[in-house]
mmCIF file of the N, C-alpha and C atoms, coordinates in Angstrom:
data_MODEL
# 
_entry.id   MODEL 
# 
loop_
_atom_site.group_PDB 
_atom_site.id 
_atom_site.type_symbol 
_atom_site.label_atom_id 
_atom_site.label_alt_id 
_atom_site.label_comp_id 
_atom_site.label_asym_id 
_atom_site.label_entity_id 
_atom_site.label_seq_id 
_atom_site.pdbx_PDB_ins_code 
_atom_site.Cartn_x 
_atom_site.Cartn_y 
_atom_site.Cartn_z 
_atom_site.occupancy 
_atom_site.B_iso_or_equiv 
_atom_site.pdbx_formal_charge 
_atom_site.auth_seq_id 
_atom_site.auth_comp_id 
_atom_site.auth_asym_id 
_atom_site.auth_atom_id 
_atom_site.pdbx_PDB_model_num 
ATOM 1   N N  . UNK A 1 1  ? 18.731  -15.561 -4.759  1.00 0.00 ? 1  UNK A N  1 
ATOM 2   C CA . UNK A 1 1  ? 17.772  -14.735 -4.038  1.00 0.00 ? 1  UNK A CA 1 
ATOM 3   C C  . UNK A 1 1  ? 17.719  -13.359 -4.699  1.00 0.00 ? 1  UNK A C  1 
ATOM 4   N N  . UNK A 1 2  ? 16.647  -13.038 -4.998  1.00 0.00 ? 2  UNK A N  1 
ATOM 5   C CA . UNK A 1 2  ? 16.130  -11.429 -5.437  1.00 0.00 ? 2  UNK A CA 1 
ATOM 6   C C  . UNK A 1 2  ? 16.767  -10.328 -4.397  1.00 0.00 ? 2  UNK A C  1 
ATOM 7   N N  . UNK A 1 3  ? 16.963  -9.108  -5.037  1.00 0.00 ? 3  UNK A N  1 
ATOM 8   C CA . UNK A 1 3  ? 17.282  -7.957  -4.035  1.00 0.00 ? 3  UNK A CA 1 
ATOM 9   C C  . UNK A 1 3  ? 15.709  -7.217  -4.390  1.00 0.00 ? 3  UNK A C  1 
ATOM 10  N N  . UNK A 1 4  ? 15.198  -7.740  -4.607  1.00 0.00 ? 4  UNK A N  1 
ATOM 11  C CA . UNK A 1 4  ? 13.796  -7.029  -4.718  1.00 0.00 ? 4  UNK A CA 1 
ATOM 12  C C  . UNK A 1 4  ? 12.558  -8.111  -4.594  1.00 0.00 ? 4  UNK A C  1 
ATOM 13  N N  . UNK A 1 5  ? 11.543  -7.052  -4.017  1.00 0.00 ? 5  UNK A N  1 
ATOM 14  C CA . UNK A 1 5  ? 10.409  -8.667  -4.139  1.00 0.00 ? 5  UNK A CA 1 
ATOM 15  C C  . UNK A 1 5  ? 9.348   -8.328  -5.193  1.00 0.00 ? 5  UNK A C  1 
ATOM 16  N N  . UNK A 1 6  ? 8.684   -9.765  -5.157  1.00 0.00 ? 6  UNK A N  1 
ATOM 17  C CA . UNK A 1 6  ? 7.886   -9.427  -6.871  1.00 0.00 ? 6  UNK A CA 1 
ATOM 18  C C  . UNK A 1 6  ? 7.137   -8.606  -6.409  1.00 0.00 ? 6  UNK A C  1 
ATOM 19  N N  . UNK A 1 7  ? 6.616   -7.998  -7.554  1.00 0.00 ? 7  UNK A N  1 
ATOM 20  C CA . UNK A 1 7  ? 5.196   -6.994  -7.921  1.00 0.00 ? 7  UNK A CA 1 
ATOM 21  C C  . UNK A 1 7  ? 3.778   -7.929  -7.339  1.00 0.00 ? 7  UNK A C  1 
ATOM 22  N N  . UNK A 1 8  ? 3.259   -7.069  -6.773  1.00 0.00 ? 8  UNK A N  1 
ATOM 23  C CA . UNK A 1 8  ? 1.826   -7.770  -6.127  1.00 0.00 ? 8  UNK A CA 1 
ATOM 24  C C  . UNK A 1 8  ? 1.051   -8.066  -7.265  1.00 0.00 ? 8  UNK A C  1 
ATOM 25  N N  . UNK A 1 9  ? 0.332   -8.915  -6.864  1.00 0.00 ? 9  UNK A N  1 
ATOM 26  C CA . UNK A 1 9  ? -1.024  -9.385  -7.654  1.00 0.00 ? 9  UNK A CA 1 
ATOM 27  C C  . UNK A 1 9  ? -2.188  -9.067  -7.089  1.00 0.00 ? 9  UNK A C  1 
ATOM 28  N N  . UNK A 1 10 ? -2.837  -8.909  -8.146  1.00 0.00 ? 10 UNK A N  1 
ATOM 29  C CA . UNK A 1 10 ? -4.530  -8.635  -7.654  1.00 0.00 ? 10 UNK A CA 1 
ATOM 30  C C  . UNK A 1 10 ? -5.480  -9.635  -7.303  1.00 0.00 ? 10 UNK A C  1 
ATOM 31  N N  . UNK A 1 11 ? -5.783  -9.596  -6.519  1.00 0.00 ? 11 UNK A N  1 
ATOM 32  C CA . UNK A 1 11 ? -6.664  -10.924 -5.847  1.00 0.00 ? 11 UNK A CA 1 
ATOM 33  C C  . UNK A 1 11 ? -8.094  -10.091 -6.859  1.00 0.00 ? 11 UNK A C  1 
ATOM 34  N N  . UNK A 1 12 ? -9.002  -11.330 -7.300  1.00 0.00 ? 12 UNK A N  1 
ATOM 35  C CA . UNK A 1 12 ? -8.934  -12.495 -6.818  1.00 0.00 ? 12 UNK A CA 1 
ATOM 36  C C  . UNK A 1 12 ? -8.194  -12.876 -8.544  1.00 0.00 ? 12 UNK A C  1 
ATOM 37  N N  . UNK A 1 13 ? -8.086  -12.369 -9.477  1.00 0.00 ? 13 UNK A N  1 
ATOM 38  C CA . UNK A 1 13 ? -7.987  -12.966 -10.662 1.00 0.00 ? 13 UNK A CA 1 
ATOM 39  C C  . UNK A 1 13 ? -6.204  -12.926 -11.106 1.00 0.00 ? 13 UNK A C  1 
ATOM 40  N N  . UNK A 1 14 ? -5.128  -12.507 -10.004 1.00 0.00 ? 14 UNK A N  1 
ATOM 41  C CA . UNK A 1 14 ? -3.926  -12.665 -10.013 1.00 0.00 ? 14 UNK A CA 1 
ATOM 42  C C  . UNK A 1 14 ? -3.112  -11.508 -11.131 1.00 0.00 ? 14 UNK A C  1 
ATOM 43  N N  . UNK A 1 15 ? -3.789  -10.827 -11.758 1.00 0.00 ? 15 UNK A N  1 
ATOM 44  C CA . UNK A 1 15 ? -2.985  -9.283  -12.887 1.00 0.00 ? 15 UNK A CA 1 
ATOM 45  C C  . UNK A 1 15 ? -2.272  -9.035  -11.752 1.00 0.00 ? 15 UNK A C  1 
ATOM 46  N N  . UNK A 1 16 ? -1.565  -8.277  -12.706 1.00 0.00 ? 16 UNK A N  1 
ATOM 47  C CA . UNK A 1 16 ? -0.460  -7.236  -12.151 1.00 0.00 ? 16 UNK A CA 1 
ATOM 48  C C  . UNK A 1 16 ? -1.103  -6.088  -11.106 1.00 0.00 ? 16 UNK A C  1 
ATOM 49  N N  . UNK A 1 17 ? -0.990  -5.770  -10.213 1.00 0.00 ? 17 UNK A N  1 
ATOM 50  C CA . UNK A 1 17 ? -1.324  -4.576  -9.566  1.00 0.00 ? 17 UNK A CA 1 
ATOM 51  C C  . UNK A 1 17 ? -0.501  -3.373  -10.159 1.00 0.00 ? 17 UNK A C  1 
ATOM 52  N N  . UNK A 1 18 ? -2.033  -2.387  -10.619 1.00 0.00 ? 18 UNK A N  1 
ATOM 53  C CA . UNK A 1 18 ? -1.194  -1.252  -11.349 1.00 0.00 ? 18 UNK A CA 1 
ATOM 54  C C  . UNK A 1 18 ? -0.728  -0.439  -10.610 1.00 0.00 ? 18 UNK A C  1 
ATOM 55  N N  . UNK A 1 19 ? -0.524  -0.323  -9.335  1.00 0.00 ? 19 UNK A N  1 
ATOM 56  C CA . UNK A 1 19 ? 0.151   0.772   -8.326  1.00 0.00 ? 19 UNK A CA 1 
ATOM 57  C C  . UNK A 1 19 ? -1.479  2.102   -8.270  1.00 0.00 ? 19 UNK A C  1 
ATOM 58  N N  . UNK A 1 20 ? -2.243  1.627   -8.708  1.00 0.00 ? 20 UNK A N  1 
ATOM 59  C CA . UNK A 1 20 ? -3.388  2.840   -8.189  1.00 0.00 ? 20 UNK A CA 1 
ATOM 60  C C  . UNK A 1 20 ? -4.574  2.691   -7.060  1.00 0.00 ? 20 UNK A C  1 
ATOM 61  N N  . UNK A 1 21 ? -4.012  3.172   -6.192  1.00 0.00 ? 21 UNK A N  1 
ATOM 62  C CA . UNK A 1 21 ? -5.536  3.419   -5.228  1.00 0.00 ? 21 UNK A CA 1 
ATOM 63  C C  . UNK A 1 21 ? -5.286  2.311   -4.319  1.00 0.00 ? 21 UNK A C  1 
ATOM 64  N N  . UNK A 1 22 ? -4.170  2.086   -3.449  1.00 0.00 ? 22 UNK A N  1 
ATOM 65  C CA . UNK A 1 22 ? -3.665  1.113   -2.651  1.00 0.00 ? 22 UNK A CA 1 
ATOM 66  C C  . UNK A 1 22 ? -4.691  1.549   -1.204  1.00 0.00 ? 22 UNK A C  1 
ATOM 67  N N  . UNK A 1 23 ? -4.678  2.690   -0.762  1.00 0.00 ? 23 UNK A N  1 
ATOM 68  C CA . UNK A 1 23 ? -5.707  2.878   0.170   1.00 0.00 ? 23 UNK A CA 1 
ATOM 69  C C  . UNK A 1 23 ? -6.856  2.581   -0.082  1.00 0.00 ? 23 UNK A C  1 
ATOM 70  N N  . UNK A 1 24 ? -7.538  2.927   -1.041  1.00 0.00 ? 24 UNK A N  1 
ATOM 71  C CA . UNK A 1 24 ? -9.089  2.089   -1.224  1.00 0.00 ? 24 UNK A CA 1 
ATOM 72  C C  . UNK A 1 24 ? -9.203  0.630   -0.991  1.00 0.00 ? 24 UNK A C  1 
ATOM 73  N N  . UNK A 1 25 ? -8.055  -0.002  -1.675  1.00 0.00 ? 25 UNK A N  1 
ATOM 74  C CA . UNK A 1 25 ? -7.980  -1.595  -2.029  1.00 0.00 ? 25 UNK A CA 1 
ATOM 75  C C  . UNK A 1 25 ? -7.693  -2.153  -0.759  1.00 0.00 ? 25 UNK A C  1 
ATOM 76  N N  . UNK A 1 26 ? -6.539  -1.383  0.116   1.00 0.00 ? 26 UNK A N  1 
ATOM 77  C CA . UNK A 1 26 ? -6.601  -2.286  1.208   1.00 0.00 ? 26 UNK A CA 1 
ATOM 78  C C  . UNK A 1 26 ? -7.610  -1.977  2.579   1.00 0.00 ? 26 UNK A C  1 
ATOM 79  N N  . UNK A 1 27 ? -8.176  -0.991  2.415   1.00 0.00 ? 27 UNK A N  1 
ATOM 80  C CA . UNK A 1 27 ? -9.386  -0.476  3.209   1.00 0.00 ? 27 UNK A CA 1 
ATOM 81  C C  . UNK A 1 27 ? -10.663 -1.458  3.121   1.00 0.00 ? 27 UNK A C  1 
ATOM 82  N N  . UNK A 1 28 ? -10.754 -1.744  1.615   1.00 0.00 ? 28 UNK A N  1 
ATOM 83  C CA . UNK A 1 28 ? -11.735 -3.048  1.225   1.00 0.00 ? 28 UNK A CA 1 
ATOM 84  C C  . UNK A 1 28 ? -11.351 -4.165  1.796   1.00 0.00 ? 28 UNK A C  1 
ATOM 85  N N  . UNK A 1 29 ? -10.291 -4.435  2.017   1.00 0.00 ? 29 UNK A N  1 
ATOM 86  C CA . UNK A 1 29 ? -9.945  -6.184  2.204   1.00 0.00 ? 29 UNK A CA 1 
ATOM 87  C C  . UNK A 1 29 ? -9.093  -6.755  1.044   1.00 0.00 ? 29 UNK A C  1 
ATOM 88  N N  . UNK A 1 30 ? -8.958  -5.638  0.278   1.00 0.00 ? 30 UNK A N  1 
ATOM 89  C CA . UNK A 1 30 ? -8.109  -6.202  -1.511  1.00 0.00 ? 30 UNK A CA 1 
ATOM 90  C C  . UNK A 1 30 ? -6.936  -5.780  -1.443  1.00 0.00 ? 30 UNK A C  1 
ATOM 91  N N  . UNK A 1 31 ? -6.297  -5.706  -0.779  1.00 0.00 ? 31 UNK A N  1 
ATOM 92  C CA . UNK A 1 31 ? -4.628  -5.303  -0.453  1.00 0.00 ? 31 UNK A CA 1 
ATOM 93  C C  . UNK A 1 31 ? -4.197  -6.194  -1.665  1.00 0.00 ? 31 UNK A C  1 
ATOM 94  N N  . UNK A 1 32 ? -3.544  -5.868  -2.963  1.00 0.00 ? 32 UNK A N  1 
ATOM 95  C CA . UNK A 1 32 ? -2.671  -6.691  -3.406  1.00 0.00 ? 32 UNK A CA 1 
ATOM 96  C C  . UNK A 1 32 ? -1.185  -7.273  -2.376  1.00 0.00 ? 32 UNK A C  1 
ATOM 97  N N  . UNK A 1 33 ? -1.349  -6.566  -1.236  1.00 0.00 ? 33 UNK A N  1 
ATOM 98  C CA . UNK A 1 33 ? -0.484  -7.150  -0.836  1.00 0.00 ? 33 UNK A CA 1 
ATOM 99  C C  . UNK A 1 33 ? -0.473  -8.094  0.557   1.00 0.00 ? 33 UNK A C  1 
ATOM 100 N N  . UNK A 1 34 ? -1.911  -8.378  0.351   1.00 0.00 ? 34 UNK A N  1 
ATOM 101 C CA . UNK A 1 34 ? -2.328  -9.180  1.422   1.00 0.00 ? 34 UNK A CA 1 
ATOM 102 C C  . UNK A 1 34 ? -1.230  -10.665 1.468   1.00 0.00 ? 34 UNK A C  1 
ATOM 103 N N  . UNK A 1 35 ? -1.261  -11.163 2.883   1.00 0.00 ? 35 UNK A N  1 
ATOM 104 C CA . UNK A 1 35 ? -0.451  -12.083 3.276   1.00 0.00 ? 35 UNK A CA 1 
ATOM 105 C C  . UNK A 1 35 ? 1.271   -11.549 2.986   1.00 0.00 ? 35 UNK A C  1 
ATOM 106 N N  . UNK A 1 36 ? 1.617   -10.646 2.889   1.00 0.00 ? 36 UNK A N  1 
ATOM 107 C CA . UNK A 1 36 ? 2.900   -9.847  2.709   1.00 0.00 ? 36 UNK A CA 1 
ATOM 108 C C  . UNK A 1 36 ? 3.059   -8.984  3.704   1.00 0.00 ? 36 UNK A C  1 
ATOM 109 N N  . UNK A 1 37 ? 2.278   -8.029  3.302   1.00 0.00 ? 37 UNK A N  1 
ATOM 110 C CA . UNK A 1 37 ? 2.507   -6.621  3.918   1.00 0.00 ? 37 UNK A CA 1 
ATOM 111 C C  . UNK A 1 37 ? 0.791   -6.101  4.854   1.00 0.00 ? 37 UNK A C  1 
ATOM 112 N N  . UNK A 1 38 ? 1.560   -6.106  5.744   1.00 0.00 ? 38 UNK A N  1 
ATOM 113 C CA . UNK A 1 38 ? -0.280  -5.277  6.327   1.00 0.00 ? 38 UNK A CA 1 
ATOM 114 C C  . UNK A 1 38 ? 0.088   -4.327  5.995   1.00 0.00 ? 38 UNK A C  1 
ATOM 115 N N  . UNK A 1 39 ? -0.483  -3.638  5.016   1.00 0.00 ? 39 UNK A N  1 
ATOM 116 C CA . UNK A 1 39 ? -0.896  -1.690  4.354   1.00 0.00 ? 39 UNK A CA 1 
ATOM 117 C C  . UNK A 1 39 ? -1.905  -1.389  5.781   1.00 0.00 ? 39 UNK A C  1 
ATOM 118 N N  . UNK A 1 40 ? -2.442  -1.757  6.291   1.00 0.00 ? 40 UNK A N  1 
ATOM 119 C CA . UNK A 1 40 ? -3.629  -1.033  7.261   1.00 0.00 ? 40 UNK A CA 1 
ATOM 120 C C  . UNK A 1 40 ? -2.389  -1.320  8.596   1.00 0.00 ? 40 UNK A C  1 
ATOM 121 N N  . UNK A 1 41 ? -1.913  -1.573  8.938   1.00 0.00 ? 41 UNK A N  1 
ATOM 122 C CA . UNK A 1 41 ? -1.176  -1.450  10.508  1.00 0.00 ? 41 UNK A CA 1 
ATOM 123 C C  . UNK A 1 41 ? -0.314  -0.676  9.931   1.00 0.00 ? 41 UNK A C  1 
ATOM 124 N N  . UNK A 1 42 ? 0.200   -0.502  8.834   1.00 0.00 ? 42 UNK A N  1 
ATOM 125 C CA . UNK A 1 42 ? 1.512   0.621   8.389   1.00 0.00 ? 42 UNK A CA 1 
ATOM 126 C C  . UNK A 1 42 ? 0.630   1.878   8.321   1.00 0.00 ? 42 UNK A C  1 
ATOM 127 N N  . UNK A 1 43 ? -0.231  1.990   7.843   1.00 0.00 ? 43 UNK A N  1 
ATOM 128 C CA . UNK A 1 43 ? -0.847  2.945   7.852   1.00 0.00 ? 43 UNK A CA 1 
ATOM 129 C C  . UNK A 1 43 ? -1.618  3.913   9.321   1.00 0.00 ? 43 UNK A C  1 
ATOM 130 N N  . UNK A 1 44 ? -1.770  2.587   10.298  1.00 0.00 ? 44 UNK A N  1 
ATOM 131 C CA . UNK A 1 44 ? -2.182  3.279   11.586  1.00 0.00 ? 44 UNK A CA 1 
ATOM 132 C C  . UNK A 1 44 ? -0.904  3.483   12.110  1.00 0.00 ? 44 UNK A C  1 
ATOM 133 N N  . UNK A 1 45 ? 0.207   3.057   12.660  1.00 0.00 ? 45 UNK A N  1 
ATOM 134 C CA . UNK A 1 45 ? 1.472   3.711   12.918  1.00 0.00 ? 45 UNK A CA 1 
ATOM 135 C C  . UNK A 1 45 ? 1.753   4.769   12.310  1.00 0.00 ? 45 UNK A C  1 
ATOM 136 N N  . UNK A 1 46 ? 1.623   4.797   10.793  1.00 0.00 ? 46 UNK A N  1 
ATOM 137 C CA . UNK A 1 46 ? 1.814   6.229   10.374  1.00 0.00 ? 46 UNK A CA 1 
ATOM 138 C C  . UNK A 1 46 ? 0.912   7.395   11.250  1.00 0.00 ? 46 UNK A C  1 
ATOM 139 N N  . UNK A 1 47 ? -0.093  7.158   10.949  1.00 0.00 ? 47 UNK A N  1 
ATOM 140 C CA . UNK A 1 47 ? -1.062  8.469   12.102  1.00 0.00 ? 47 UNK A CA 1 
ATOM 141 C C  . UNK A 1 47 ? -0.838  8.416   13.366  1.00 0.00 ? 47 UNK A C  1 
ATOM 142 N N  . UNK A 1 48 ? -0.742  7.264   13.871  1.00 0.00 ? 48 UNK A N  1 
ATOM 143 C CA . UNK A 1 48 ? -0.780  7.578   15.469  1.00 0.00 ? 48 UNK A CA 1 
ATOM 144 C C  . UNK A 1 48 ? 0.912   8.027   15.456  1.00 0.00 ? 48 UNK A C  1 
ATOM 145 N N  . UNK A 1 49 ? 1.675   7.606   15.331  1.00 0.00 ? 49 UNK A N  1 
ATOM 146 C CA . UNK A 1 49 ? 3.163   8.510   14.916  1.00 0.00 ? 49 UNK A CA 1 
ATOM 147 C C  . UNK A 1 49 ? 3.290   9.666   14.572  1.00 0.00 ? 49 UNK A C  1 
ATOM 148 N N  . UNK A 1 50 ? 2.541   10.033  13.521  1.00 0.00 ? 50 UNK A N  1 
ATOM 149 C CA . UNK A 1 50 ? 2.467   11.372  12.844  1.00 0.00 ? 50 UNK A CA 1 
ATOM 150 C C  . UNK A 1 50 ? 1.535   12.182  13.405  1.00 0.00 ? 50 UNK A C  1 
ATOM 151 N N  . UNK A 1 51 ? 0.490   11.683  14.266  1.00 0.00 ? 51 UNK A N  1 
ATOM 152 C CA . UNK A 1 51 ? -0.655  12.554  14.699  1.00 0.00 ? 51 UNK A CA 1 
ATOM 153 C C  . UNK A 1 51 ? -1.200  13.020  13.198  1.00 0.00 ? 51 UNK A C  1 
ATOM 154 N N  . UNK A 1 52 ? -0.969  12.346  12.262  1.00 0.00 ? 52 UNK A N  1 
ATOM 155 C CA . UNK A 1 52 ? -2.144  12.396  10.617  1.00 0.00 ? 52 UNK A CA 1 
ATOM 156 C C  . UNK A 1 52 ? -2.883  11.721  10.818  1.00 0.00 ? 52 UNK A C  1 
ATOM 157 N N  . UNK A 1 53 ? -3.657  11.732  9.422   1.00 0.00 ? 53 UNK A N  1 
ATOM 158 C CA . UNK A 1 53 ? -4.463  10.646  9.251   1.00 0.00 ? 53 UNK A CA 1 
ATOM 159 C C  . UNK A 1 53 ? -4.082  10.705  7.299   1.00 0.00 ? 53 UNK A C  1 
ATOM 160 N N  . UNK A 1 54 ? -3.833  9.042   7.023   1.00 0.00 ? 54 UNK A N  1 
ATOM 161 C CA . UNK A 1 54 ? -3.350  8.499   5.618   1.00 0.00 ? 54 UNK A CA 1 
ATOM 162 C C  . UNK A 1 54 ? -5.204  9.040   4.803   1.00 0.00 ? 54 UNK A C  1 
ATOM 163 N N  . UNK A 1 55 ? -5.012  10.013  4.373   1.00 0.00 ? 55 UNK A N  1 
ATOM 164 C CA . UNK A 1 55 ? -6.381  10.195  3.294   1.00 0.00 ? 55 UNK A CA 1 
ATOM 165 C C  . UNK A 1 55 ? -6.353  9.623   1.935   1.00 0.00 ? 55 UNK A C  1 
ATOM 166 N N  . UNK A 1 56 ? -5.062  9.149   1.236   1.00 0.00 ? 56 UNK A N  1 
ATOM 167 C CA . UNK A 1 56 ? -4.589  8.460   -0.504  1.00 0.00 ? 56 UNK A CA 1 
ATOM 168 C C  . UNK A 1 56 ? -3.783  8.312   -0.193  1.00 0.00 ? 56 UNK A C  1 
ATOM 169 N N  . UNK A 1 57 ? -3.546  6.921   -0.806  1.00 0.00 ? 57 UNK A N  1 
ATOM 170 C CA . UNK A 1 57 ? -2.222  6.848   -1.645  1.00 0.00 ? 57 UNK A CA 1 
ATOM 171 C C  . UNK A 1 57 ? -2.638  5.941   -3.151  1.00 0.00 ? 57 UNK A C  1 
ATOM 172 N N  . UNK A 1 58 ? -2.379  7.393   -3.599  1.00 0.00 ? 58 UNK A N  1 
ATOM 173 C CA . UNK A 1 58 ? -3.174  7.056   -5.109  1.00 0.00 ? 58 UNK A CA 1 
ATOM 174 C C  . UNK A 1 58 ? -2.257  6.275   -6.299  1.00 0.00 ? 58 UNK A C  1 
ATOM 175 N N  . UNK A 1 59 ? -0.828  6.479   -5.734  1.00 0.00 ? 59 UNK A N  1 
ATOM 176 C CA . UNK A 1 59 ? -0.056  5.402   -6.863  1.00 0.00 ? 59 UNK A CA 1 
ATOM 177 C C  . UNK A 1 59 ? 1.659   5.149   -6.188  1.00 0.00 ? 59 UNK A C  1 
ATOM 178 N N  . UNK A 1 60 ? 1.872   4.151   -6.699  1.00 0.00 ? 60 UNK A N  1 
ATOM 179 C CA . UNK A 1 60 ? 3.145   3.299   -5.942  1.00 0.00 ? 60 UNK A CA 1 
ATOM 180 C C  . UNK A 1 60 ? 3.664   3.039   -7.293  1.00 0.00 ? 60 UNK A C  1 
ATOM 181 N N  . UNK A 1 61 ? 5.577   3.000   -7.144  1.00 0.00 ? 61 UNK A N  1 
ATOM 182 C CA . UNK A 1 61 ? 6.089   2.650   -7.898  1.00 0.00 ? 61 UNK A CA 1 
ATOM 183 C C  . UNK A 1 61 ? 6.969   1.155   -8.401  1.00 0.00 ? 61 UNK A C  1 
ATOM 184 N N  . UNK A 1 62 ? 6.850   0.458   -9.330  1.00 0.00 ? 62 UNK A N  1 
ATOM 185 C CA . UNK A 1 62 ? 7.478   -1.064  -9.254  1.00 0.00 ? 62 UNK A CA 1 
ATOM 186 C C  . UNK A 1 62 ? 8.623   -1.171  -8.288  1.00 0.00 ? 62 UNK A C  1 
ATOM 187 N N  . UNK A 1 63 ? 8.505   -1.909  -7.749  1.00 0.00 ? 63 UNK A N  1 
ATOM 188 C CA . UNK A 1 63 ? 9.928   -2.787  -6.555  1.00 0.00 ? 63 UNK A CA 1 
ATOM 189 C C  . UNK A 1 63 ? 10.054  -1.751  -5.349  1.00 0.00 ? 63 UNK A C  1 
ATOM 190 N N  . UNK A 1 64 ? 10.803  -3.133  -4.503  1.00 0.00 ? 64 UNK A N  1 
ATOM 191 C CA . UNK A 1 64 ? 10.960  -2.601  -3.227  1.00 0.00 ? 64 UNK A CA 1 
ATOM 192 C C  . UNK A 1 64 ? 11.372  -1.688  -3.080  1.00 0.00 ? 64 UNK A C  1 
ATOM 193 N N  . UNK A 1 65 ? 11.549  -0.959  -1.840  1.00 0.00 ? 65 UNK A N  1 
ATOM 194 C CA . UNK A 1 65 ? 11.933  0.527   -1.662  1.00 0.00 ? 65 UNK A CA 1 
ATOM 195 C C  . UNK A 1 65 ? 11.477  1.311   -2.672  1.00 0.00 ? 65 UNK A C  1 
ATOM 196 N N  . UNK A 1 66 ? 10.786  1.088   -3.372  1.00 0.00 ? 66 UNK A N  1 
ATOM 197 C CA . UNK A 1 66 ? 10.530  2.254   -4.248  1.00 0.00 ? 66 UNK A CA 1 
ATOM 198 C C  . UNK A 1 66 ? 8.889   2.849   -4.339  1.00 0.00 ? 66 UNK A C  1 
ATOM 199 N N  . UNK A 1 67 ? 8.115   2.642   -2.960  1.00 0.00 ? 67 UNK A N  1 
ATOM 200 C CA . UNK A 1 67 ? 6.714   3.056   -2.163  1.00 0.00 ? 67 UNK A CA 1 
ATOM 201 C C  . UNK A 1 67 ? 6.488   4.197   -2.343  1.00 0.00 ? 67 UNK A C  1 
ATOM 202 N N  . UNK A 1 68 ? 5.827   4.867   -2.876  1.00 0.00 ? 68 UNK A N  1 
ATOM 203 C CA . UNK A 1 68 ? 5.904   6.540   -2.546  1.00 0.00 ? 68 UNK A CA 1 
ATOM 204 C C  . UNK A 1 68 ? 5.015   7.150   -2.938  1.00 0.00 ? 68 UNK A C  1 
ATOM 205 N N  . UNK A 1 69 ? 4.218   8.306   -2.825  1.00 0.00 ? 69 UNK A N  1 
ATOM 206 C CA . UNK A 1 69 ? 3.390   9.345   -3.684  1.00 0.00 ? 69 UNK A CA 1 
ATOM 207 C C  . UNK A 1 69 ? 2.106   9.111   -2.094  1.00 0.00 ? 69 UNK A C  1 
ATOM 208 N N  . UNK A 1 70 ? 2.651   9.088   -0.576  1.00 0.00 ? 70 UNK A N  1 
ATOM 209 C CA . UNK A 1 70 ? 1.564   8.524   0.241   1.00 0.00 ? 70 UNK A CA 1 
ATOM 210 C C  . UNK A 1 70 ? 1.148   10.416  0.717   1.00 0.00 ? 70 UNK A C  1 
ATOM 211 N N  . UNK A 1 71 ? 0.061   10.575  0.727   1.00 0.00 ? 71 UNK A N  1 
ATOM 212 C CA . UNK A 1 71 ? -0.799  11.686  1.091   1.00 0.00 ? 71 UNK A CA 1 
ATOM 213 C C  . UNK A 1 71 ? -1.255  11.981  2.663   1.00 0.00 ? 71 UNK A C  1 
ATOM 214 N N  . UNK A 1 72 ? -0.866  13.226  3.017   1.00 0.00 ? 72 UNK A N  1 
ATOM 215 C CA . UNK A 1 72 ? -1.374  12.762  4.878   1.00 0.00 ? 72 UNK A CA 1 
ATOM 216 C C  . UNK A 1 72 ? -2.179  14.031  4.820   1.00 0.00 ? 72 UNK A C  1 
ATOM 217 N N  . UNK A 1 73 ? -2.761  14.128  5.647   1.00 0.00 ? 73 UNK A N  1 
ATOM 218 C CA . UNK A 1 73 ? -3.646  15.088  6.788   1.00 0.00 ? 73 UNK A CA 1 
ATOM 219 C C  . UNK A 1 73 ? -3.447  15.048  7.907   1.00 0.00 ? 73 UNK A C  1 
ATOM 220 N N  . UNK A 1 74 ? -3.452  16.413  8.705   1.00 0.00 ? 74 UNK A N  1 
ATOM 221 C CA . UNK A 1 74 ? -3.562  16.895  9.730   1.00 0.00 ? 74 UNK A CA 1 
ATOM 222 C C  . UNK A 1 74 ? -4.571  16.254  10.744  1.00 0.00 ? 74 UNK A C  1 
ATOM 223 N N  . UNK A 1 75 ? -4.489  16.034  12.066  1.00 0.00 ? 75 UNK A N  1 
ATOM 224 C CA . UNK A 1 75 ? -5.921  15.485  12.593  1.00 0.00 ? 75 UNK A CA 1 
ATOM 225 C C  . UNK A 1 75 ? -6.287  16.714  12.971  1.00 0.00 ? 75 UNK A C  1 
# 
């Protein structure tokens, strides 16, 4: 068993997901990490938690735990 999980793929043609523009992609319906991870319910807990709102997250780094560079606003 992995201590890490694989790198997402890009629907629909399966590349590597380059870690850019994960909010656009999963706002569309293109979550590379669809059937894994809901990015859009992590993202509404973040605001309604934070009283933000998620405006980018323009780049992510390879493997688990290692998510980061996420952008907030004030409501």
């Amino acid at each position: 068993m992995s201590f890490r999980d694989d790198w997402p793929k890009m629907p629909p043609d399966g590349s590597d997901f380059d870690g850019k523009q994960l909010l656009t992609l999963a706002r569309s319906g293109n979550s590379p990490f669809h059937g894994v991870w809901d990015i859009n319910l992590l993202i509404r807990e973040v605001e309604e938690n934070l009283g933000a709102e998620v405006i980018d997250i323009p780049d992510i780094f390879m493997g688990s735990n290692n998510y980061v560079s996420s952008y907030f606003q004030s409501l």
